[in-house]
N, C-alpha and C positions, 0 to 999 in steps of 0.2 A: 436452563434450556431455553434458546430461543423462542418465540413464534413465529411463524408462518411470513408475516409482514417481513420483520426486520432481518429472517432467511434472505426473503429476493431482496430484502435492502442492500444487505451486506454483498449479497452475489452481483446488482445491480453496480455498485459500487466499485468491486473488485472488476470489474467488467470496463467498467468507464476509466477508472487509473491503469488497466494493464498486469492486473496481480492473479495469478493464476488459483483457484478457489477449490478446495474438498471437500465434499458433503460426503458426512459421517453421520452412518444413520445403518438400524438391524439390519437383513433381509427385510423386504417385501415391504418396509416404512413410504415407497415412492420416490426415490430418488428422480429414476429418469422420467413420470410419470412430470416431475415438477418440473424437471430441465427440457423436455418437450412442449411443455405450457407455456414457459416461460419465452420461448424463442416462436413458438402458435402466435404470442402475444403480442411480440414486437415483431410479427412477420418475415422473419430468418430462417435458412437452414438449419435443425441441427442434425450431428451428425454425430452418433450412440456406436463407439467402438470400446466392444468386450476387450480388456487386455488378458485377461485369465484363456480366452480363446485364440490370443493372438502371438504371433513367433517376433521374435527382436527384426525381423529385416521387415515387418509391417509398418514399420513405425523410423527403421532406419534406413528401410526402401530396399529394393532388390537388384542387383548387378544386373546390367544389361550391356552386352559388349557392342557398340558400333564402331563406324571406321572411324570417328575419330579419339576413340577411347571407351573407357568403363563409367557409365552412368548410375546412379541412383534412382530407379521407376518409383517415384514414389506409388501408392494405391488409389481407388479410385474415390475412397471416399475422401482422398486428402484433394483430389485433385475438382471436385465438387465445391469441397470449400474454397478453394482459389479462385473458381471461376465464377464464384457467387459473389465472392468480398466480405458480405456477412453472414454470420451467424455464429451456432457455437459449438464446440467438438470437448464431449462429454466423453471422459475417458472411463469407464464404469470398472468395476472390481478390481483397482489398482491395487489393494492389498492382497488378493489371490493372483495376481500377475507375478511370476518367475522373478527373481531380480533380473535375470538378465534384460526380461523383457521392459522391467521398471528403471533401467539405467537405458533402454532406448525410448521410452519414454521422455525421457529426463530432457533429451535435446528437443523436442516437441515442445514441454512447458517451456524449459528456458529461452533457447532460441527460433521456437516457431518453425523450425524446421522438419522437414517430413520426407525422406530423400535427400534430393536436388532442389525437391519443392520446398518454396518459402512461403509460408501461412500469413495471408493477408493480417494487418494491421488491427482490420474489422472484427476478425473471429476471435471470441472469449472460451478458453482453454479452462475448462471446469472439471474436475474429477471424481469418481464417486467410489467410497471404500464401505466395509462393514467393518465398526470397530474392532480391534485385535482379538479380541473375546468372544467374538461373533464368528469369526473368520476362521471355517474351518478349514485347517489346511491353507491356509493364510502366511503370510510373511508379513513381518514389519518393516515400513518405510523406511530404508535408508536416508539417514540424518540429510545429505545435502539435497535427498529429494524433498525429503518432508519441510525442509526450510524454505522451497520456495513458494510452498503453498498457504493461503488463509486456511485453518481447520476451522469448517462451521459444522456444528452438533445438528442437527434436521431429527426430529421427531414429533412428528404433525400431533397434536393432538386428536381429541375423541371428535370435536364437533368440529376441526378443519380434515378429520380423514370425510363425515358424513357429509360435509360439503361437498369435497373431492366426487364420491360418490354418483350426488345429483347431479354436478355436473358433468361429468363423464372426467372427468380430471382438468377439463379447460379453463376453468379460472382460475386465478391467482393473485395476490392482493397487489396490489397498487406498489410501485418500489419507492422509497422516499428518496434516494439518493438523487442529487443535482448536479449541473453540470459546473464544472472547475471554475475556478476564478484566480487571479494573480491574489487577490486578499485572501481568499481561504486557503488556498497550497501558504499563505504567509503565517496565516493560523497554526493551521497543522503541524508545521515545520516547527513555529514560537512552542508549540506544547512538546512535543516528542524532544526536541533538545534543553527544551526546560527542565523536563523530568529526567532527562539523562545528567544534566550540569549537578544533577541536586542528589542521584544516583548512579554515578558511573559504574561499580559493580554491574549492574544491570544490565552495561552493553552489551556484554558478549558474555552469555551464561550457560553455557553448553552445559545438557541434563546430567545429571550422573548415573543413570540406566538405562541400559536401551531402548527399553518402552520409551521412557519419557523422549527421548531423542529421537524416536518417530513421530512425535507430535508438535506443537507449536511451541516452539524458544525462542527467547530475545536472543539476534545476532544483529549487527551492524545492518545485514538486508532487511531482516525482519522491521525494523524500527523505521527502515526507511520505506518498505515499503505498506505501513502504518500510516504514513505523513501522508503518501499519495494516496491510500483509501481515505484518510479523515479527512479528507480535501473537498471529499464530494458526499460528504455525511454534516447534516444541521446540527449543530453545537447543541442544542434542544435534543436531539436524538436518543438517549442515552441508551434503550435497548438496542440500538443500531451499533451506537460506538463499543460499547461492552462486548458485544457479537464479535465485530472483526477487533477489538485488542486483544481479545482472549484469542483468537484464531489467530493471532498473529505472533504475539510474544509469550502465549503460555497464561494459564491463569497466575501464577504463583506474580508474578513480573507486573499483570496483566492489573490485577487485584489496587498494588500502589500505584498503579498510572493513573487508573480510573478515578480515585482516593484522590491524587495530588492534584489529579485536572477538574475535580469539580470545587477544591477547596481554593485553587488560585482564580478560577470565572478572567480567566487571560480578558483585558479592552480588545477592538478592534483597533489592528496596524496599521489600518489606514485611517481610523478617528483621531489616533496617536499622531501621525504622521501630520493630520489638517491640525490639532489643535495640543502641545504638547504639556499643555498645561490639566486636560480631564486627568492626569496621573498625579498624583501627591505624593512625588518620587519621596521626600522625607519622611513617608510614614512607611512605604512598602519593603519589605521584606526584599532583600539581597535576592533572590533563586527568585521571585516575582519582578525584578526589576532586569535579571538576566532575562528572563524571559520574551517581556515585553520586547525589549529592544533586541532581542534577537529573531521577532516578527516583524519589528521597523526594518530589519538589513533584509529580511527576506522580500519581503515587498518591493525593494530597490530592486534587488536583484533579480525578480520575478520581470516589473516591470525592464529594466535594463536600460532608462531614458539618461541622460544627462541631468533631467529635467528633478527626476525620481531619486537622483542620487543624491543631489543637491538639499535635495527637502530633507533626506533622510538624518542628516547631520544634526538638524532641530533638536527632534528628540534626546538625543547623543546628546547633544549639550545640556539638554535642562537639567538633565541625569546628571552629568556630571558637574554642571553648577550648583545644585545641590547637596548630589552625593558625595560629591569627588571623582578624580576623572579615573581612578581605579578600577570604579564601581565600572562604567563601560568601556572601559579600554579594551574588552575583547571582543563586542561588539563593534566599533572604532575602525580596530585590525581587520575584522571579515569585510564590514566597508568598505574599507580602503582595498580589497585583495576583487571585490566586486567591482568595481569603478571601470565606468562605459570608455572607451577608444574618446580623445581629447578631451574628457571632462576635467575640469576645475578641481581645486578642494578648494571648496563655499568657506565663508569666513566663520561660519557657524563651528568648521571643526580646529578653527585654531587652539582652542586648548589640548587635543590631540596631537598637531604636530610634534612635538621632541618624541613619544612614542612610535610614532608613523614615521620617522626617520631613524631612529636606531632600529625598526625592521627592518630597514627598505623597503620601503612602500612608495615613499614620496621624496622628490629632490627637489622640488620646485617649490618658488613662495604661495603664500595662502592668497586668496584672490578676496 
């Protein structure tokens, strides 16, 4: 079970990449107690809409005929948050919500939509359920809804409810989560497709009971939308990162991610990128050397220079003057599919060329 810190971490997180987040916690644990703090803190609306109290056209707007057709009015608390920009819209008792009303939901998380109203950029989309056991007279989350959420576990302890208390509920610890960078979305990216290169089973593992398929499973989004939380969580972090991979791909999934990323300790892609000799391509391990170099193409293609694409080839070669050019040749490939409007290929990737030409990648000579 998490604490209290690496809760706002992860929500903090899931907030700044765009990934819409469930706090999963008994009755009376404090969910909105903490999602009104949390937004007190950083000086935002939020805005606490009961789905268990609410009909499908609250959320999918209500027909309104004028002369020049049928509208969607969205409600007024949707229309609060549009004219604020920020804050956060805490969807509470999503699992005592109807399905019907949890499939008008669904276009709310996924596309921000509320009506005709489009929910500002600014506002983070957080939801609040009472586990299935909890929940009486409850429903379970239909799989494509439950997929697009982080499931974070919220159960404050004894001496953060008696904080709570003194303070009237207004405090709340410090979020650790930071703001994006091209190197760490290159991070993020190197680890989550590393672990998948080395586990493809893994991608796409749909539960095999309905419970479990209300909750958090690796799919193709889930994993991607992992990369974008880990982007803005410190490699140091590790009750943060455990928090959202378990909320994101399921502990079973969640367990060997956590396992395979602390045992590869990934260099930085952009250390690689200035110097590509800190790697001892000949000692590391195949799945560590996919990896790496699939942080160097991320960085290229994060950045998207001419300049960025050029350097990125370095690495690629040391690799494969070492390895062999097998070892990155599929790295090579994404490079070459990234490549900025009139960029070169740098002399650095000529042991690649006959590859990059029997895909079609490149027709022109090496510069």
């Amino acid at each position: 079970m998490a604490d209290a810190a690496s809760v706002v971490t992860v929500l903090d997180a899931c907030g700044r990449a765009g990934v819409p987040a469930l706090l999963l916690s008994g009755p009376g644990m404090g969910k909105s107690s903490l999602i009104e703090a949390l937004a007190a803190a950083q000086d935002v609306l939020c805005e606490v809409v009961v789905g268990s109290l609410r009909e499908p056209s609250d959320f999918a707007g209500l027909p309104v005929i004028a002369n020049d057709g049928v509208s969607l009015e969205a409600p007024s608390w949707a229309k609060r948050l549009k004219h604020a920009g920020k804050g956060v819209l805490f969807l509470d008792e999503l699992t005592t919500s109807t399905p019907a009303v949890q499939a008008a939901m669904l276009m709310v998380t996924l596309k921000r939509r509320v009506g005709d109203l489009q929910l500002p950029s600014g506002i983070q989309v957080v939801a609040g359920a009472n586990p299935p056991d909890q929940a009486a007279g409850g429903y379970e989350l239909d799989p494509p809804l439950a997929n697009r959420f982080c499931h974070i576990e919220f159960t404050p302890s004894k001496q953060e409810w008696i904080d709570g208390m003194i303070t009237g509920w207004r405090a709340v610890p410090a979020s650790r989560a930071g703001a994006v960078s091209a190197d760490s979305i290159a991070s993020a990216v190197a680890s989550v497709t590393g672990f998948i290169q080395t586990r493809p089973d893994l991608l796409d593992a749909y539960p095999r009971t309905t419970a479990a398929a209300g909750g958090a499973w690796p799919s193709r989004r889930t994993w991607d939308m992992l990369a974008r939380v880990l982007a803005h969580l410190r490699a140091d972090d590790t009750a943060a990162i455990t928090t959202a991979v378990f909320g994101l791909v399921g502990e079973g999934a969640g367990v060997e991610f956590v396992s395979w990323l602390a045992a590869c300790d990934l260099p930085d892609p952009a250390a690689v990128v200035a110097d590509p000799s800190i790697v001892d391509w000949g000692a590391e391990r195949p799945d560590r050397v996919w990896a790496i170099l699939s942080g160097v193409v991320a960085l290229a293609a994060q950045n998207g220079s001419q300049d960025a694409f050029a350097r990125a080839w370095k690495p690629l070669a040391a690799a494969a003057g070492t390895c062999g050019v097998d070892v990155a040749a599929a790295a090579a490939r994404t490079l070459a599919k990234a490549r900025p409007a009139k960029a070169k290929i740098p002399a650095a990737a000529r042991a690649f060329v006959p590859i990059l030409r029997a895909a079609g990648l490149i027709d022109e000579a090496v510069a």
